[in-house]
ChimeraX commands (.cxc) that place a marker at each C-alpha (Angstrom):
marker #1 position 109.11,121.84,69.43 radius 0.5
marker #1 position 111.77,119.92,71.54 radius 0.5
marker #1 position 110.13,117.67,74.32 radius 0.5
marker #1 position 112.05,119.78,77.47 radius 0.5
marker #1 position 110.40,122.63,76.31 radius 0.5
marker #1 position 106.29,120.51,76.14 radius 0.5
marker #1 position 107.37,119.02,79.31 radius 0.5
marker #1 position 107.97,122.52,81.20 radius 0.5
marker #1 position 104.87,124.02,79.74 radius 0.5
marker #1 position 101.99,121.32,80.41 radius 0.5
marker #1 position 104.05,120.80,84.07 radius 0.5
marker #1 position 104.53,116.58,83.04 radius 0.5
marker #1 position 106.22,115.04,85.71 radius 0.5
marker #1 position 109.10,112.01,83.70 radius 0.5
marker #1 position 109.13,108.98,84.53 radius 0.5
marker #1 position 111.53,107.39,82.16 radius 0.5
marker #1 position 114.05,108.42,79.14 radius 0.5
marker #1 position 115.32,111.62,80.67 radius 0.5
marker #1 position 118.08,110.76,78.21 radius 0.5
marker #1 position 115.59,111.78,75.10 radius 0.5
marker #1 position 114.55,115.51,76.09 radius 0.5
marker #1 position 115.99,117.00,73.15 radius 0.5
marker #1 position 114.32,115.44,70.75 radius 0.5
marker #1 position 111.56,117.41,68.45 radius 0.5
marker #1 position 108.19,116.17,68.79 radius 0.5
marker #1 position 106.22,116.34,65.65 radius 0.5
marker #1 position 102.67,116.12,66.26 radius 0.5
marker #1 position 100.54,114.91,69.21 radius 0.5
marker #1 position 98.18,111.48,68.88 radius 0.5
marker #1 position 95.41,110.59,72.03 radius 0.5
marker #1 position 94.06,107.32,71.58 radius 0.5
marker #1 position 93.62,104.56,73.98 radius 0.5
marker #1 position 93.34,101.83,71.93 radius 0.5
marker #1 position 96.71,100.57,70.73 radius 0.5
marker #1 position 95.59,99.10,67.14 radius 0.5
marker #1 position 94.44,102.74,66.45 radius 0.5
marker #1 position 97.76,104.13,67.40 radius 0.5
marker #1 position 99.34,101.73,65.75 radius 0.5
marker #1 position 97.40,102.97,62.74 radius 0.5
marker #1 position 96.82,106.57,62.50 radius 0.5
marker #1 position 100.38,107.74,64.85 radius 0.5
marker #1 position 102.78,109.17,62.97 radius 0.5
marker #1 position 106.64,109.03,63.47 radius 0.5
marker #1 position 107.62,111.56,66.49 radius 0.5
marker #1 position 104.14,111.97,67.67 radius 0.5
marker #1 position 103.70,112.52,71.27 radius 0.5
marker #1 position 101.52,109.76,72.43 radius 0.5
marker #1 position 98.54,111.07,75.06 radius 0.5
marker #1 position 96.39,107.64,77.13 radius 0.5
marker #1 position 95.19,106.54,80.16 radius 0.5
marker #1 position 97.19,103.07,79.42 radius 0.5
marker #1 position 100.02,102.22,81.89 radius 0.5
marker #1 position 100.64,98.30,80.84 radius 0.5
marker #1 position 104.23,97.24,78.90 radius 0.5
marker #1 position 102.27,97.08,75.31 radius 0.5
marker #1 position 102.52,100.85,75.38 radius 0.5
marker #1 position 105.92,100.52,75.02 radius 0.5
marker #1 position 105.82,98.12,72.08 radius 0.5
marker #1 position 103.85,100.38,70.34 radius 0.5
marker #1 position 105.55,103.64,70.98 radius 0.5
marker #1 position 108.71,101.10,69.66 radius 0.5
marker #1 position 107.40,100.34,66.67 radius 0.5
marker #1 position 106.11,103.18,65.16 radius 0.5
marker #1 position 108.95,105.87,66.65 radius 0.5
marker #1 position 107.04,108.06,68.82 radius 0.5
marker #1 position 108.74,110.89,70.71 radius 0.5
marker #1 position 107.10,109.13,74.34 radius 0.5
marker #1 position 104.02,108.89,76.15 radius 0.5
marker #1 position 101.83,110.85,78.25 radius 0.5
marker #1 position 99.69,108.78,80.41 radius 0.5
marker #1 position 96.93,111.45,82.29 radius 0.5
marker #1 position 94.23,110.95,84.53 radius 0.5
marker #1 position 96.97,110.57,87.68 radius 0.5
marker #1 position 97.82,106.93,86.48 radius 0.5
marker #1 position 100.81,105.18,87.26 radius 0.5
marker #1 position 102.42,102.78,85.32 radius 0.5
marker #1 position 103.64,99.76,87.18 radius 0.5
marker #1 position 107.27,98.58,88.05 radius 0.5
marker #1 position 107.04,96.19,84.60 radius 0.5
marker #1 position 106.05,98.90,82.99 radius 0.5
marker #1 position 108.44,101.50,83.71 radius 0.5
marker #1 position 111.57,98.68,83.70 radius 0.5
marker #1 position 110.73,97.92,80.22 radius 0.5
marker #1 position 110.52,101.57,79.08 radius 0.5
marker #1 position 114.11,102.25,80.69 radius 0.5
marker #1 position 115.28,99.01,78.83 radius 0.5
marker #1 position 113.28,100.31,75.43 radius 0.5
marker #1 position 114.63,103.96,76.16 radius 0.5
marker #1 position 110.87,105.11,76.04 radius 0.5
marker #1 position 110.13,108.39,77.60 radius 0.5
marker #1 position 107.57,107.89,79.72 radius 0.5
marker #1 position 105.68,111.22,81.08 radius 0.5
marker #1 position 102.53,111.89,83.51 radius 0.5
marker #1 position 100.06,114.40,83.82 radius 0.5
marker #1 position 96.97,115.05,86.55 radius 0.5
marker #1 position 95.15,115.92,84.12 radius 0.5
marker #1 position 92.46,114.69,81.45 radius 0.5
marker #1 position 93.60,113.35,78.07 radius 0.5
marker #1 position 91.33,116.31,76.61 radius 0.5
marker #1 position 92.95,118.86,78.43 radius 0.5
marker #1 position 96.11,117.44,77.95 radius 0.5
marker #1 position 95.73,117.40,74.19 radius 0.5
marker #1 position 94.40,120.83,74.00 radius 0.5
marker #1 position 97.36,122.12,75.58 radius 0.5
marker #1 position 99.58,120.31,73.07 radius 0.5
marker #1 position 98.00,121.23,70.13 radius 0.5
marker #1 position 98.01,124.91,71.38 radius 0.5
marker #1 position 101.61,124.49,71.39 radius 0.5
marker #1 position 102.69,122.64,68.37 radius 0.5
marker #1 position 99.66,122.72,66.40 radius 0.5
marker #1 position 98.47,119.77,63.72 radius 0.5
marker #1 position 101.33,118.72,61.78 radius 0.5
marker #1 position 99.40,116.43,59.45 radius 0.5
marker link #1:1,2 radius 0.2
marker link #1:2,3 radius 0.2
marker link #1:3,4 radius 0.2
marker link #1:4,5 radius 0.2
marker link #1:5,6 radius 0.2
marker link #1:6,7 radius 0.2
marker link #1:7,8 radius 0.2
marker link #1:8,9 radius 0.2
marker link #1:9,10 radius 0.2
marker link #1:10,11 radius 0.2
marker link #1:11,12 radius 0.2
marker link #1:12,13 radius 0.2
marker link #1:13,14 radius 0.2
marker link #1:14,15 radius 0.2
marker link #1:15,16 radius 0.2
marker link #1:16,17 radius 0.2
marker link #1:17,18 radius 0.2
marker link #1:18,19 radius 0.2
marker link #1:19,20 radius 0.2
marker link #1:20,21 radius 0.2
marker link #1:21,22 radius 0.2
marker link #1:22,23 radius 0.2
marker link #1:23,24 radius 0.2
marker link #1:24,25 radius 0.2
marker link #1:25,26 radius 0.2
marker link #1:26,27 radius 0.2
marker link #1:27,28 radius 0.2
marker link #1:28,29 radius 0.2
marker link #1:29,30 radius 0.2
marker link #1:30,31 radius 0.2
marker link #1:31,32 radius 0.2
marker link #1:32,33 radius 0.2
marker link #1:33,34 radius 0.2
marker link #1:34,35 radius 0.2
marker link #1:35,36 radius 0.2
marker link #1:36,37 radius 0.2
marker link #1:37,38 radius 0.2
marker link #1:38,39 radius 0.2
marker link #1:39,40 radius 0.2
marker link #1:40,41 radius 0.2
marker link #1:41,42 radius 0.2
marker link #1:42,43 radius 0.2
marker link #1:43,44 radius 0.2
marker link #1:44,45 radius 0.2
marker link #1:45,46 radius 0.2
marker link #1:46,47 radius 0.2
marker link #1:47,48 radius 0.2
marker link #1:48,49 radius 0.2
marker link #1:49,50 radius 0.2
marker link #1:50,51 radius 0.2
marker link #1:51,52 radius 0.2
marker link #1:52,53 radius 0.2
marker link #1:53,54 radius 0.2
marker link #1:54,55 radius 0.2
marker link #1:55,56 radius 0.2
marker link #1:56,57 radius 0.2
marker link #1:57,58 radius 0.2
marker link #1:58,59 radius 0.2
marker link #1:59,60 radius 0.2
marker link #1:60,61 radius 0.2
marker link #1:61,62 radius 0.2
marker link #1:62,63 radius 0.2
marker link #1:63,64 radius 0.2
marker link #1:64,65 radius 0.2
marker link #1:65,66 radius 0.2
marker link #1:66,67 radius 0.2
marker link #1:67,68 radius 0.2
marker link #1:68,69 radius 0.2
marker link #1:69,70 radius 0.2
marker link #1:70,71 radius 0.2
marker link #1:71,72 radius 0.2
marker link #1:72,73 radius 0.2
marker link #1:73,74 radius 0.2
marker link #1:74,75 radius 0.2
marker link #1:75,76 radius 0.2
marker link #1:76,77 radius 0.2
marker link #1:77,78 radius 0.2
marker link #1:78,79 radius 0.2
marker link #1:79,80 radius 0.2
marker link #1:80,81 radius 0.2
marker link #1:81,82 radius 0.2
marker link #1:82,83 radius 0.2
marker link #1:83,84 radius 0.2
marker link #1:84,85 radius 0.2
marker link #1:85,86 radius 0.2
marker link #1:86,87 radius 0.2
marker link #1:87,88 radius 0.2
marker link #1:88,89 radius 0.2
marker link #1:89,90 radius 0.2
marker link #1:90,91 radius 0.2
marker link #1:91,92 radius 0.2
marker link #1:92,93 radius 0.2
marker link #1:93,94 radius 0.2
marker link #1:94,95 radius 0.2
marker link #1:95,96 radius 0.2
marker link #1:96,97 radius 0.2
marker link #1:97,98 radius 0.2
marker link #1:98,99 radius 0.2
marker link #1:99,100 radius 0.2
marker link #1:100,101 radius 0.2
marker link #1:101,102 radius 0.2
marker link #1:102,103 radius 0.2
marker link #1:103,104 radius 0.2
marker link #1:104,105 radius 0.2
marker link #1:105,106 radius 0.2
marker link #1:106,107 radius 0.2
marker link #1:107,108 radius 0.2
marker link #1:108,109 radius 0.2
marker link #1:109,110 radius 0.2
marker link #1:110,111 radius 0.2
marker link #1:111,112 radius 0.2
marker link #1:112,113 radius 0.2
view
């Protein structure tokens, strides 16, 4: 499923990479720990944490992920989002709860593991 069409149905508000909309997102991953994300992501995966610091975007970086959803009303600082635009990370935000969050993703793309 392309990300314009995730970010219109779970109502995520972007906060970088409106350049990368188009692209097809192949799976979902919620973790908040970045070594486990690191390990388990897969290429394309939608990213769902609470983190808003720049490693976030290192991560997303190095293992290819379609962009982030940071819930729980969390902002990301000014660092944060300047090194996302310079990384060409989508960045996204949601109100709600990584749970709910995830639930609604998987609802729409399912597991593609």
């Amino acid at each position: 499923m392309k990300l314009r069409k995730i970010i219109e149905k779970l109502q995520l508000k972007v906060l970088t990479g409106q350049e990368n909309l188009e692209a097809e997102v192949t799976g979902g991953y919620t973790s908040d720990l970045l070594s486990d994300v690191i390990a388990n992501s897969k290429n394309g995966n939608l990213w769902i944490t609470l983190q808003t610091h720049q490693n976030i975007i290192a991560v997303a970086k190095l293992k290819d992920l379609s962009g982030i959803i940071i819930v729980n009303k969390r902002e990301p600082d000014g660092d944060t989002l300047q090194k996302a635009k310079e990384e060409n990370v989508l960045l996204l935000g949601s109100e709600e709860k990584a749970f709910d969050v995830s639930g609604k993703l998987y609802g729409l793309i399912g597991s593609k593991d």
